[in-house]
C-alpha positions, 0 to 999 in steps of 0.5 A: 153330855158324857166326855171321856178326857184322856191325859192328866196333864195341865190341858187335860186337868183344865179341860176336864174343868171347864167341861165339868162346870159347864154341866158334862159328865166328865171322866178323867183317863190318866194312866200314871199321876196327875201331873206326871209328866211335862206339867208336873216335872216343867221348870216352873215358869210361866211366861211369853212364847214369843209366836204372835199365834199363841199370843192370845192363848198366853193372855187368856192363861195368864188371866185365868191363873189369876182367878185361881185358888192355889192355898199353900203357895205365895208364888202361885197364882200370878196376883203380881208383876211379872219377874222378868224374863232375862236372855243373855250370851256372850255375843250380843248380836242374837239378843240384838235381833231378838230385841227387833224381833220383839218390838216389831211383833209384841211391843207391849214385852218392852225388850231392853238391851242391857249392856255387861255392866249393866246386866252385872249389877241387875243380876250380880251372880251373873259371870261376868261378861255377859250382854243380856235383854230383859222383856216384861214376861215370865212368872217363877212358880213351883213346877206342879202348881198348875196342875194341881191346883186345877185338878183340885177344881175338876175334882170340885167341879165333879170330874173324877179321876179314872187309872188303868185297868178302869180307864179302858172299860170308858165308853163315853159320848166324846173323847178328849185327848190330852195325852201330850207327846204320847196323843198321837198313839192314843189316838192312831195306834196304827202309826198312820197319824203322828202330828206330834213326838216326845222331845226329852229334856232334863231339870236339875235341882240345884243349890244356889248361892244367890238366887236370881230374882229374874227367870234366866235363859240363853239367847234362842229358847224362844225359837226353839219349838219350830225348829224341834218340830221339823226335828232339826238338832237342838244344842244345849242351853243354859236356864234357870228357874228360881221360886220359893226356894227351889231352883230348876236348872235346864235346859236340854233336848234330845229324841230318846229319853235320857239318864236324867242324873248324868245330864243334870251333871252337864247342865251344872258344868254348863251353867257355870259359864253363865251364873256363879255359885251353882251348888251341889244338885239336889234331885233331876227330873225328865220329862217328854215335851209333846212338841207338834211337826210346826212348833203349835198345838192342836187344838179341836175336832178329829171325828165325829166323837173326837177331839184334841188339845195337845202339842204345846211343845215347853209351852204347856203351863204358859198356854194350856188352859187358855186352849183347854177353854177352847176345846172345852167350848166347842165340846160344850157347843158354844159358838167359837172358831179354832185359828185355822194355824191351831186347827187339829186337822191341819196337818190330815186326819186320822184313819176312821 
């Protein structure tokens, strides 16, 4: 079978992967660098989305990363407990709901309500003053390795990797989109079919007196994606990533893209009322989340020849390859369903 995967990103790179492996003739479309986008210019976490929908995709991420060779970094893949994901605010109400939340839904997380004190001496650069709940996910990684690490298999699986003018001239027997927030217009150009739109956010490198050894994040990140898929306006939010040396401040979103220098300058004021000891930035970074009308990716089958893995919102490295195994298995003809809640279809088809 001859496949044509078009976007270069986390789900394109796995895609092309596992189609290769399984014996198609795959041709790679990206139009920029692998990684150019969201997977490459992320954060570097992978951890929980907190949707029981995405829950099984997370798994399978998690076990597929741990089968990987990824030579040149020691963060990278998760041969190790998780980190520890950390929310914390000044009012413990939301954390106490988040908390409910958890235990009802994935109790195997663990969430544990810390106290100021207590979450003073677990993490001591956190301001004081801070309640925080602690859940047993997230995994610190260096942003792109993901990404490489499985266009490196692609690469080595026999996958190879089509720019712009060439990509144009593919005709092949199935075409894959994995274009992220740019998929809708790949695969409507008309405009008819938007399913899915680009949510800028900015990462600001930053020295760090005392790096956490936790991923940290305000309370309300986790219910994030619905809201930024029914376009509902989104406040910025305190984040921060820390491994092997380098430390990815965040988080923010917002519809246009954004002057990524100036924002990093707000991220770094922001950050202060929660961590100590942010020091001068060193680089910014944005990058367009390809966040779906209900907050979950499209996974599956648009047409005859037609398939798309895409609108996984800030949860593309925590549950891309799991679904880049999905789709790559019904391409392949394997017997798999898609959960009706992921089906690519489920909000219309595109014009013929």
């Amino acid at each position: 079978m001859d496949v044509a995967v078009i976007g270069g990103g986390i789900v394109g790179v796995a895609a092309a992967a596992f189609l290769a492996e399984g014996g198609a003739d795959v041709t790679l479309a990206e139009q920029a660098e692998i990684g150019a986008g969201a997977s490459g210019r992320n954060s570097g976490a992978v951890q929980h989305p907190f949707d029981p929908a995405l829950a099984a995709l997370h798994d399978e991420t998690v076990a597929i990363y741990r089968e990987l060779e990824a030579p040149g970094t020691s963060a990278f893949p998760l041969d190790r407990a998780p980190d520890g994901l950390l929310s914390v605010a000044r009012d413990p109400a939301p954390l106490e709901a988040f908390a409910d939340d958890v235990r009802r839904a994935l109790p195997e997380l663990d969430p544990q309500l810390l106290a100021p004190d207590e979450l003073a001496a677990l993490e001591p650069a956190l301001a004081p003053g801070l309640h925080g709940c602690r859940t047993e996910t997230a995994w610190a990684v260096p942003p792109a390795a993901a990404v490489q690490t499985f266009a490196d298999r692609a690469r080595t699986a026999g996958a190879r990797v089509a720019g712009w003018p060439e990509a144009f001239e593919l005709d092949a027997a199935v075409t894959l989109v994995t274009a992220g927030p740019w998929t809708a217009r790949v695969v409507d150009p008309t405009g008819g079919w938007r399913p899915i739109d680009a949510v800028w956010g900015v990462v600001a490198e930053v020295e760090l007196e005392r790096p956490p050894r936790h991923v940290l994040e305000e309370a309300g990140i986790p219910e994030l994606a619905e809201a930024l898929g029914a376009g509902e306006p989104v406040d910025q939010l305190f984040s921060l990533v820390s491994s092997e040396g380098r430390h990815g401040l965040g988080s923010t979103f917002t519809s246009e893209e954004p002057d990524a220098r100036a924002v990093a300058r707000m991220l770094v004021e922001r950050g202060g009322r929660f961590l100590r000891g942010i020091g001068p930035i060193r680089a910014a970074r944005a990058c367009a989340r390809p966040v779906s009308a209900d907050g979950r990716p499209l996974i599956g089958r648009l047409g005859e020849r037609l398939y798309v893995c895409a609108g996984h919102g800030p949860w593309g490295i925590s549950t891309g390859p799991a679904s880049a195994r999905l789709v790559a298995d019904l391409i392949l003809g394997s017997n798999v369903a898609v959960p009706s809640e992921l089906d690519a279809g489920r909000f219309g088809l595109p014009p013929t």
